[in-house]
C-alpha positions, 0 to 999 in steps of 0.5 A: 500500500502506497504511503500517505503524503497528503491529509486535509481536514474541514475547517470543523475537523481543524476545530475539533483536533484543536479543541481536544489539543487544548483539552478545552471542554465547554463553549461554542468555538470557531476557526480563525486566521490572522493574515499578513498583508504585503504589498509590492510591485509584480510581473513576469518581467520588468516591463509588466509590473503591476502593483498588487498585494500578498496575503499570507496566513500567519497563524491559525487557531479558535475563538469562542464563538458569539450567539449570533455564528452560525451554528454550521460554523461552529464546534461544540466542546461539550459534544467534541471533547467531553469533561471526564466524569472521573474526580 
């Protein structure tokens, strides 16, 4: 069997596995990003240049989610990630 060199998650799967990182039990919670912008001037030579811009993602995590987020957006800890009933 070939070996795997590619695995890709939903923005819900990437909450989940955060969620239970952080052994976070409680909450409404949704993915994030903060991005980076840069501009500069671009083109396949010098005679093309356009001016644009880059945006990068430099990093991702979760937010606990308002009342209003759509709940199809959001990932419920209490479901995800149960408290332990052990004292």
């Amino acid at each position: 069997m070939p070996e795997a060199n590619q695995y890709t998650l939903s923005h819900k799967e990437l909450v989940e596995l955060i969620i239970k990182q952080c052994g976070i039990h409680e909450g409404r919670w949704v993915l994030m990003a903060n991005l980076g912008f840069a501009a500069g001037n671009f083109g396949p030579s010098n005679d093309q240049m356009s001016p644009g811009a880059v945006v990068s993602i430099t990093q991702l995590g979760i937010s606990r989610a308002d009342q209003n987020a759509p709940r199809e957006m959001t990932v419920d800890a209490a479901v995800v990630n149960p408290a332990s009933k052990d004292k």
